[in-house]
C-alpha positions, 0 to 999 in steps of 0.5 A, spaced: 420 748 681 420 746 673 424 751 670 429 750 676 429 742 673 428 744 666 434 749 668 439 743 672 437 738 665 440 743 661 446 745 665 447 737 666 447 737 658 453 743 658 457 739 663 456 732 658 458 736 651 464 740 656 466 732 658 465 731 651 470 736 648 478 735 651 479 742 654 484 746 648 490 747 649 494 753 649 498 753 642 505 755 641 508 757 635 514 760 632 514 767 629 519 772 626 519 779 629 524 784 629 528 779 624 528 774 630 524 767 631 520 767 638 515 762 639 509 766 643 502 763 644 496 764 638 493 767 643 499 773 642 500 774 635 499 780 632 497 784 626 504 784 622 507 778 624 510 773 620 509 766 621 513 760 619 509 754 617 509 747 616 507 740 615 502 739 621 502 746 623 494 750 625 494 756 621 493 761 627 490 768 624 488 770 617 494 772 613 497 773 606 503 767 604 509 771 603 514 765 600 512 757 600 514 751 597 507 746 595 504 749 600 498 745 600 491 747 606 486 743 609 481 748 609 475 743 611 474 746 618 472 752 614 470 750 608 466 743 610 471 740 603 475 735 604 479 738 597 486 741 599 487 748 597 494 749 594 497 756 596 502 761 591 502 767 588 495 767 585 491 764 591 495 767 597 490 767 601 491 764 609 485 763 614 486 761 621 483 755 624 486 750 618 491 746 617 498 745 612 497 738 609 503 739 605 509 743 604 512 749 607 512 757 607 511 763 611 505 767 612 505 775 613 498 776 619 493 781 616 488 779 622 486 777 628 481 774 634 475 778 632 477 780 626 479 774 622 473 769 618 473 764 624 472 770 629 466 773 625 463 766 624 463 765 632 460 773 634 454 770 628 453 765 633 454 767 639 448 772 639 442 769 642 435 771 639 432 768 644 426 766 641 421 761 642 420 753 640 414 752 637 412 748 642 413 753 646 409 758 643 402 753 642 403 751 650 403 758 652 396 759 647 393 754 650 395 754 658 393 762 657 386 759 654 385 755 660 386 759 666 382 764 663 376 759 661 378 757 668 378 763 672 372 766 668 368 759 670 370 759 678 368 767 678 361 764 675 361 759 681 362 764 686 358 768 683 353 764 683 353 761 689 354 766 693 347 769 692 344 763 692 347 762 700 345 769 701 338 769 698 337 762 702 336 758 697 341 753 698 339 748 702 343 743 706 342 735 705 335 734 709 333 741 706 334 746 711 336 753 709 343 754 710 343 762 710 337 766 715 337 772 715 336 774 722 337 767 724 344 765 721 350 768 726 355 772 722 360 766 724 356 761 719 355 766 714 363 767 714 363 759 714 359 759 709 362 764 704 369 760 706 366 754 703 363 757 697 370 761 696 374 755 696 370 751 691 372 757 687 379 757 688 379 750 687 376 750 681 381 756 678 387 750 681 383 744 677 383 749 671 389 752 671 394 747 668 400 747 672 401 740 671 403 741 663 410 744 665 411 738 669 409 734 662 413 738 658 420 737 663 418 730 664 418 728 657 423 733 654 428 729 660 425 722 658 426 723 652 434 726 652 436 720 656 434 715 651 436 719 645 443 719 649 442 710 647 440 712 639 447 716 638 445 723 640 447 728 646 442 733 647 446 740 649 438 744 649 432 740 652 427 744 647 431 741 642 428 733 642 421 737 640 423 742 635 426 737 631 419 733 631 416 740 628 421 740 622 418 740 615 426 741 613 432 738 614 438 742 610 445 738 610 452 738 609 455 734 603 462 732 606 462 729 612 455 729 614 451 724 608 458 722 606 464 719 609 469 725 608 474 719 607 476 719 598 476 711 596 478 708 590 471 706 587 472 704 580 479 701 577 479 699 569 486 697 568 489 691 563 484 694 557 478 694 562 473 695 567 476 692 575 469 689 578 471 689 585 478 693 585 480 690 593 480 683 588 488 682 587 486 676 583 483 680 578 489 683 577 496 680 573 503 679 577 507 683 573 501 689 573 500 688 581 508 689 582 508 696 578 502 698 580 504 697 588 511 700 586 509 706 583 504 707 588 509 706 595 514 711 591 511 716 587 507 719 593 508 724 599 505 720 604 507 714 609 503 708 612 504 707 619 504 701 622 503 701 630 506 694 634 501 689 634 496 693 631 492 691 626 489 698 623 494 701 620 495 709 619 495 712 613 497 719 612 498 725 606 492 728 603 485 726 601 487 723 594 494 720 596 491 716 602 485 713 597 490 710 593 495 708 598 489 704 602 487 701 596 494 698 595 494 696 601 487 693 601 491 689 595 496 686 600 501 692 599 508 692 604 509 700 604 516 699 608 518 693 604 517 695 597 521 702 598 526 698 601 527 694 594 528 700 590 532 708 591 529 713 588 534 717 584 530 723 582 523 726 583 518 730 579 514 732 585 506 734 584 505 740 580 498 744 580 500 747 573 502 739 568 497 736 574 502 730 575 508 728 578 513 722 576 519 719 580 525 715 577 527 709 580 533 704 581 531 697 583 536 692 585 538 689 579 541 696 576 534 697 572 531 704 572 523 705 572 520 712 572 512 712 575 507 717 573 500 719 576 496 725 577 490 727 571 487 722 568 486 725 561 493 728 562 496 722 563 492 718 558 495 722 554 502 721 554 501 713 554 502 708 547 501 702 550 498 698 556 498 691 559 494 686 558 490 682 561 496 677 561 501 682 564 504 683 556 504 690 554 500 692 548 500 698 543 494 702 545 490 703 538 485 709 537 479 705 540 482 703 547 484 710 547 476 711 545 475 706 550 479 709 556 477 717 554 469 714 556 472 711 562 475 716 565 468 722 562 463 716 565 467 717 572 467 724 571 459 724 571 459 720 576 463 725 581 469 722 581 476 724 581 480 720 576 487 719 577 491 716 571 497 710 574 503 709 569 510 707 568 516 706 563 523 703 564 528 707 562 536 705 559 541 706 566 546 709 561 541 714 559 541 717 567 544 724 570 551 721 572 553 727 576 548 732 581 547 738 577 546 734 570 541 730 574 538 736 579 536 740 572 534 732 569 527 732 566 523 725 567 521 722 561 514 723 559 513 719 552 512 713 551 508 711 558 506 704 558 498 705 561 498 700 568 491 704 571 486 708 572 482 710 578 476 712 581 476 715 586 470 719 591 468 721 598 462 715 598 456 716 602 456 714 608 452 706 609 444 707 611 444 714 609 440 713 603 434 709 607 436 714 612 433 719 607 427 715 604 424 715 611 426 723 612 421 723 605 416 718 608 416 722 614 414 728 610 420 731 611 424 734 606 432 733 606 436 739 602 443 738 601 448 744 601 455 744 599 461 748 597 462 742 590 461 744 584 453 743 582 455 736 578 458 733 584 452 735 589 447 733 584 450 725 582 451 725 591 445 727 592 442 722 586 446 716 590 443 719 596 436 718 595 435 726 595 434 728 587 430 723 583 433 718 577 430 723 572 436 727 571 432 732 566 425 733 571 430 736 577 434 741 574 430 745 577 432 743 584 438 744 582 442 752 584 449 755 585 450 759 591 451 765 588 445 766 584 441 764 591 445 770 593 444 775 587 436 774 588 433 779 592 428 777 598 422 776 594 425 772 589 428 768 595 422 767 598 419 765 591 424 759 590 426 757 596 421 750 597 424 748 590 431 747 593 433 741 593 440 742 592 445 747 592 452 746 590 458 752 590 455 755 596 458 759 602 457 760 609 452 766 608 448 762 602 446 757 607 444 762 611 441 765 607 437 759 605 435 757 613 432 764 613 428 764 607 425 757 609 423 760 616 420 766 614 417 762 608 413 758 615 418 752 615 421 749 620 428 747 619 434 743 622 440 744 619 446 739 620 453 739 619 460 739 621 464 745 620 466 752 621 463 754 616 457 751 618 455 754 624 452 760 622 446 756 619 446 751 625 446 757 630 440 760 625 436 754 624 431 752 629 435 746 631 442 744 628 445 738 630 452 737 629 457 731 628 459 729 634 467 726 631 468 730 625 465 736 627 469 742 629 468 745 636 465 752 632 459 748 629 458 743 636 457 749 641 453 752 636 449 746 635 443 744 640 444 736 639 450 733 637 450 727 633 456 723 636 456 717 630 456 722 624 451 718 622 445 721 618 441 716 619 442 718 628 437 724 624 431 719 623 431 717 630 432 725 633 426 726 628 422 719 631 424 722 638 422 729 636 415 727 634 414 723 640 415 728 645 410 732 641 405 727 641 406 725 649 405 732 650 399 733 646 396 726 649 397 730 656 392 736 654 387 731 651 387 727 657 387 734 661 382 738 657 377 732 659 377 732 666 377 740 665 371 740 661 368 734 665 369 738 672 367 745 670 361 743 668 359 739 673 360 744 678 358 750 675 351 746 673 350 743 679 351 750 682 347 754 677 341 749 678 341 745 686 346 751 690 351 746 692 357 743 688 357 734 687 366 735 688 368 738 694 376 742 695 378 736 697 376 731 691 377 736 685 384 737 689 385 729 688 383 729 681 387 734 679 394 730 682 391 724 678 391 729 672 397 733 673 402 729 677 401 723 675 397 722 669 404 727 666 409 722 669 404 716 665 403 719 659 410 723 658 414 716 658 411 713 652 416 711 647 416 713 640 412 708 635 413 707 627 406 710 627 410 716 628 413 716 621 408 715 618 404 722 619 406 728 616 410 734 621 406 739 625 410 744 623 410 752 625 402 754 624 398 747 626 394 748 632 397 744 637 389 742 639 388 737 633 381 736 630 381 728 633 384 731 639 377 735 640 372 729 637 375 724 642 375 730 648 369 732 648 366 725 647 369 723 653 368 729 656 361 730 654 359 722 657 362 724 662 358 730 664 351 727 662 352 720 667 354 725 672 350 730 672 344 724 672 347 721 678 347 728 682 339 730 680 337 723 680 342 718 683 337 717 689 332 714 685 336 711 681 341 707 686 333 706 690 337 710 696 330 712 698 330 708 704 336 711 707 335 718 711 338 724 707 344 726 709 346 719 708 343 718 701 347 725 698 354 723 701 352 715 698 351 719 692 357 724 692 362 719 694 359 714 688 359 721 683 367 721 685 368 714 684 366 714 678 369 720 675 377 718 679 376 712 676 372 715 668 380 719 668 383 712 670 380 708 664 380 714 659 388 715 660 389 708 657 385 711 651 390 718 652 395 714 650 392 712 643 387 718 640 387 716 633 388 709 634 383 703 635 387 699 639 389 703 646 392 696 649 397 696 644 405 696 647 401 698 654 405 692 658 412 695 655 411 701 658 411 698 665 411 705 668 405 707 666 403 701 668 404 702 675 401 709 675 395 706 673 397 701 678 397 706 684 392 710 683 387 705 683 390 703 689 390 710 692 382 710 690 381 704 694 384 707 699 381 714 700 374 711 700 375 705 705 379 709 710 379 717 708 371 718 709 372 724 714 378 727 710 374 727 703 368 728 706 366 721 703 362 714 705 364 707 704 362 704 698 357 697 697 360 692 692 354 694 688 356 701 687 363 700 686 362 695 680 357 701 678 363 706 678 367 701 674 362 700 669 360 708 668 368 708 667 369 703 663 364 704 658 370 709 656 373 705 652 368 702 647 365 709 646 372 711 644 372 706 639 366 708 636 368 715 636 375 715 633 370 711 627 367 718 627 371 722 621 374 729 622 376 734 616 383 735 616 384 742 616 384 745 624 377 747 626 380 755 626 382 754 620 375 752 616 371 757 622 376 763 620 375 761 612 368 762 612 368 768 617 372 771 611 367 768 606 361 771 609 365 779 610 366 778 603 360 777 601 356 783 606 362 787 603 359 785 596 352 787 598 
């Protein structure tokens, strides 16, 4: 029945990720064959054809570039960097799934489906290796312990008592002999032993934790719902616990702890550093005027305004719209300042003078040329700038000193830097007919210096205290990025992975291509010692998730590309971007992180590490009434013949323990408290130390005030004037009340087994409240109304307030034991070590 829940949770999942992502529609394009344009499906294109492509057009297969002018490729999906990829003789390589952002050209295809980078990608990812969670590998060693110590105490038992019935040593409540031979008829004998043999089997029921499937699912369920709220869709339900076992977190740069959205950070124009470059005010008329006339018509891209909207829509590449939103942040009317000026030539970007110019003829016959494109390239071609009083003035050797540091510090810091100038130029000198102003080059001397920007992909906001609590929480944050290493190192100085000492984490710095170049072992010897890796490909990410797993760690990886999906589908959880991830990496993800937000990470993590810990709450409060039960029964079978809880009783306690103790405990909600302490990980025991010292505590007053109830509760409760059949149901009946309402008490002290104050947050958890709640009520119940089906009698108050002071004991005994230290190290651990300590020392004899 559980993992038919467990199965429809995750089917229900399926059908929210499927709700998530729109269906893909089956693309069109057109294609040269046979010297014919036909337009035919993507999913129809064959090795050989020649495809045309355009601005805006999806490059449908892996291919080479055949003719093309500025052709510019988005390659992010593949790649995870936002940078646009020019394509021409030298770089004429196409793969399918990226986008042309500029320019056009034709395409011959070389490979298809399978065969291309994407489909190798996808046949990586779409292998399942069907290992387990390390959740799943402790719950499977513990429940394998418990049934087998169960069933070996029930086989004792039944031993046991059996010989004793038939050896007439077991005595009835008034001390006749239940067993004679020659005396007893076969039926009783057979009703005897069917008594005995449901002892036993009740005994394997109450052992064997059937319960804990139903704790796991319930929690795994619980805590997918409440992720949805923090910005998380679960696609596997294993995954909310495996991330609270992660030591490491591997994320992309692009995307995930940045926006993926260039922005003009920095401004130094009129001879100086711009504070806050949005500020118009801190700029001259004159320099605002030009700035926003050079940048409206010396561009490729458009501003798109929408009919009473108020956000407008930028479009052109990463570096064009960076510098267009800025404008348009300092008042920019895109339409209107185009339409005050003709553009009568164009130089337009060229990879190899990195710049581009355009000259311009405004109304009143006067002729501006703009420049933009490489700072130092630029900067180069400039004499003069203007001042912060709109003049223009010469530009002497130390503003040139000035302007070249600016433009190296930005640099250093990641930032592209893109150099905005402009010159007037006499009309009379301008191309008068078309072939003299086709073959016109635009002057480049004697440009007057309007700007230099800074522009980068900023981290996204609250990812730096995002990573702070990851580090807190004891898990390490690596970053992985195709940039090069003095990009992804001053990123990740910003985002709090790296320190501030720049010399003291050079060795935590590494190219993809030497990660890849070592051999295994040397892989395995440096691989904790990453925290950065820049110039990376999709393999060298992969290789990394492997490294760090065999080396024991317990890894999530996040990211929001194609080129990602390989690591995601590696790594014990990948969580994908659920806005800017492609659907490559969000159907190899096990969670989607629906806001793009690193900072949604911390919350899985908190969510994680709760439902572990819910689970190990559970298996401590399980454990306890398992060891308390078996004792009693296997003692008092061993010693006295007959058992204190019968079938019925133990199958009361166990639905207290199982059903209900896993719908109480399963639900409670994550606290700070969890952040605080270090991972589990792969290799620590799910059955901690303190989870000992607390159970057997608990277990063991359990055990010695029940076990003195049974052999001396007549004395003790003065029942010695009732006649012996009454006094021995008396003091069953007080022995189960006391031990149901020991497990009530004690699963208060479940919820917190390392804290002293177990009441802390109990009345917002109103569920665990109204568990306790029913199970008291159900108590009263069974023993003023169920006598004859629980083989019980109706208590005094006295004995009543005897069992709530045997169970309420519990909770001052808990405090008195979490005083008690335990060592750090598991108990196995510490066992096996001096195990080996002693061969070796017999081994040296």
């Amino acid at each position: 029945m559980f993992c038919d829940f467990l199965a429809l949770s995750d089917y229900r999942q399926s059908l929210q990720f499927q709700n998530l992502n729109e269906e893909k529609q089956n693309i069109h394009m057109e294609v040269i064959r046979v010297g014919r344009r036909i337009k035919v499906s993507i999913f129809d294109i064959v090795v050989g054809d020649v495809v045309p492509l355009k601005i805006g057009d999806q490059v449908p297969a892996d291919g080479i570039l055949i003719t093309g002018h500025s052709l510019a490729i988005d390659e992010s999906s593949m790649t995870g960097e936002s940078k646009i990829v020019r394509k021409d003789p030298k770089a004429p390589f196409l793969m399918s799934g990226c986008k042309v952002a500029d320019g056009y050209g034709t395409m011959l295809v070389t490979s298809v489906g399978i065969n291309t980078e994407w489909g190798l990608l996808m046949a990586s990812i779409s292998e399942d290796n069907g290992e387990e969670t390390p959740l799943q590998v402790r719950l499977n060693g513990v429940a394998t312990f418990i049934g087998i110590v169960g069933l070996a105490v029930a086989v004792v038992v039944l031993f046991v008592l059996v010989i004793r019935f038939f050896t007439g040593k077991t005595e009835n409540p008034g001390g006749s002999v239940q067993f004679q031979a020659g005396k007893t008829s076969v039926s009783d004998a057979i009703d005897g032993f069917i008594k005995i043999f449901t002892v036993a089997v009740t005994i394997v029921v109450v052992a064997v934790p059937e319960g804990l499937p139903l704790a796991v699912t319930l929690t795994l369920a619980y805590s997918m719902r409440k992720m949805m709220a923090d910005k998380a869709l679960v696609r596997r339900l294993s995954a909310c616990e495996t991330m609270g076992s992660a030591t490491t977190i591997c994320s992309d740069k692009t995307g995930t702890l940045t926006l993926n959205q260039m922005t003009v950070v920095d401004v130094f124009a009129c001879g100086k550093k711009i504070e806050s470059p949005e500020n118009k005010s801190l700029l001259p008329p004159g320099v605002m005027s030009l700035l926003i006339e050079g940048i409206a018509q010396n561009t490729t891209g458009s501003v798109y305004v929408p009919e009473g909207g108020t956000t407008v829509e930028i479009s052109g590449s990463p570096t064009e719209k960076a510098i267009i939103q800025w404008a348009v942040n300092l008042g920019m009317d895109f339409d209107a300042v185009r339409s005050e000026s003709l553009v009568i030539h164009a130089f337009p970007f060229n990879s190899e003078k990195k710049r581009g110019g355009v000259a311009l003829k405004l109304l009143d016959s006067e002729v501006h040329i703009h420049w933009k494109g490489a700072a130092e390239i630029v900067l180069a071609s400039c004499t003069d700038y203007m001042d912060a009083n709109g003049c223009v003035v010469q530009m002497k050797e130390d503003k040139v000193s000035y302007f070249r540091k600016a433009i190296e510090d930005m640099a250093a810091g990641s930032l592209r830097c893109v150099a905005i100038a402009y010159r007037s130029y006499e009309i009379e000198k301008v191309p008068s007919n078309d072939v003299e102003m086709a073959n016109w080059q635009l002057p480049e001397k004697n440009l007057i210096l309007l700007a230099i920007v800074g522009i980068k992909d900023p981290c996204r906001p609250g990812v730096r205290d995002a990573v702070k609590l990851c580090i807190d929480a004891g898990v390490k944050v690596r970053m992985v990025t195709g940039d090069n290493l003095q990009t992804a190192k001053a990123i990740a100085l910003e985002c709090g992975i790296l320190g501030s000492n720049g010399d003291a984490i050079e060795p935590n710095l590494i190219e993809g291509k030497a990660f890849r170049a070592m051999s295994e072992m040397q892989r395995l010897e440096v691989v904790d010692k990453i925290s950065v890796m820049g110039r990376s490909s999709p393999n060298d990410k992969l290789l990394l998730v492997q490294a760090l797993r065999r080396k024991g760690h317990v890894v999530a990886v996040t990211g929001d590309g194609t080129n990602d999906a390989p690591a995601l589908h590696e790594a014990d959880i990948g969580l994908a971007m659920g806005i800017q991830g492609t659907e490559v990496a969000k159907e190899s993800s096990d969670i989607i992180i629906l806001d793009d937000n690193f900072a949604s990470v911390v919350k899985v993590v908190r969510w994680g590490r709760s439902v572990y810990a819910n689970i190990q709450k559970f298996i401590q409060f399980q454990l306890t009434v398992n060891v308390a039960a078996l004792i009693i029964n296997v003692v008092a079978a061993v010693s006295a013949g007959n058992v204190p809880l019968n079938a019925v009783q133990l199958l009361w306690v166990n639905l207290i323990m199982d059903t209900l103790g896993a719908l109480a405990l399963a639900t409670e909600p994550p606290t700070d408290h969890l952040m605080h302490r270090p991972p589990v990980g792969r290799r620590e025991p799910l059955i901690t130390n303190v989870m000992w010292r607390n159970l057997i505590i608990q277990a063991l007053y359990q055990v010695i005030v029940l076990l003195i109830l049974n052999f001396r509760g007549r004395s003790i409760l003065n029942l010695e004037h009732e006649s012996d059949d009454q006094a021995s149901k008396l003091k069953n009946t007080l022995i189960f009340n006391a031990f149901v309402l020991c497990q009530i008490f004690n699963e208060l002290n479940a919820r917190k087994p390392d804290e002293i104050n177990v009441w802390k947050g109990v009345t917002k958890n109103r569920l665990f409240m109204g568990i306790v709640g029913l199970t008291v009520v159900l108590q009263v119940i069974i023993i003023f109304f169920l006598g004859k089906f629980t083989s019980t009698v109706r208590l005094s108050w006295k004995l009543w307030l005897v069992s709530v002071v045997i169970g309420i004991i519990s909770w001052p005994l808990a405090i008195v034991g979490k005083l008690i230290p335990v060592p750090e190290r598991p108990f196995s651990d510490i066992l096996q070590r001096k195990y080996a300590k002693k061969e070796n020392q017999e081994d040296n004899l």
